[in-house]
C-alpha positions, 0 to 999 in steps of 0.5 A: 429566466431566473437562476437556481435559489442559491440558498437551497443547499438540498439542489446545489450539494458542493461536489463532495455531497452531490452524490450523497454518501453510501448508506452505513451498512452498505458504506461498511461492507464496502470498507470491509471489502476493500481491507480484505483486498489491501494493506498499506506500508505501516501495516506490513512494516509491522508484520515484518518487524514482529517477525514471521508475518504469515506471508510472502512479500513479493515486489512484481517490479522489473529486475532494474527496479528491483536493483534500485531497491526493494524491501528486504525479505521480499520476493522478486517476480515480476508482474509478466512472470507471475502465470509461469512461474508463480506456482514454481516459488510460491506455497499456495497456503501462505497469503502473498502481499504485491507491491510494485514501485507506488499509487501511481502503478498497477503492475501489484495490482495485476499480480495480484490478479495473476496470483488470484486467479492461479489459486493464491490468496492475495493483497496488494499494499497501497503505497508500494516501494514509493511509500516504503521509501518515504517513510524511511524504511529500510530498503536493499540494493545491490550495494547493500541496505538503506534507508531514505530520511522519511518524509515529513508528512508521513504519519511515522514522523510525526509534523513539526509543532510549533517550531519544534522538530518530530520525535524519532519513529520508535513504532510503525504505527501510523496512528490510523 
């Protein structure tokens, strides 16, 4: 039995083109889609920095996530409370943008899901205190405010090139 032709890409694609890409109509209204359902920490950070965003930021985290840090102007109501209490604390025409603690949690995206289906216009930002953290944003405990030195692969900072440290962050623009 002979094996496949190796030097026939069109029946070995590598495991990125197997499944080949979304046609580019069909590739856009997904994009479009997905932007209307999300927004990342640069882009919020911004909004916040500029002064009235038009939302409310709300960290759907638990009260001792929520002591550890939080973003400062955000609400606190966390994912379980959001059905009987949403409605109480929230203006229905102000979009709400959740976050919990990083990628690897859902809890923003069920309140999100929570806040949609009680009327509320709503994103979640990807990233979440995590990312928030990591780019060296400031942040609010118990004690007071903070701020983590960023990470140095986050986009705010910029890489070392050639040796030569980042430049400080004077905007919070990723560059995306």
């Amino acid at each position: 039995m002979k094996g496949p032709d190796v030097s026939d890409t069109t029946t070995l694609a590598n495991p990125v083109l197997r499944i080949p890409p979304a046609a580019p109509a069909v590739a856009a209204a997904h994009f479009r889609a997905s932007l209307a359902f999300h927004t990342d920490v640069s882009d919020v950070a911004s909004a916040l920095a500029a002064g009235d965003p038009g939302f409310t930021l709300l960290d759907s985290r638990s009260t001792a996530a929520w002591d550890q840090g939080h973003i400062p102007g955000a609400l606190h109501l966390p994912t379980a409370l959001v059905p009987e209490q949403a409605e109480r604390v929230l203006d229905k025409s102000v979009p709400v943008v959740t976050y919990c603690w990083g990628p690897g949690c859902n809890g923003a995206a069920r309140a999100a899901l929570a806040l949609a289906e009680l009327g509320f216009s709503v994103k979640e930002m990807l990233g979440g205190f995590e990312y928030w953290a990591r780019e060296g944003l400031e942040f609010e405990t118990r004690e007071g405010r903070g701020r983590r030195t960023a990470d140095s692969l986050s986009g705010l900072t910029g890489a070392h090139v050639g040796g030569q440290p980042s430049t400080a962050v004077t905007k919070l623009d990723c560059g995306c």
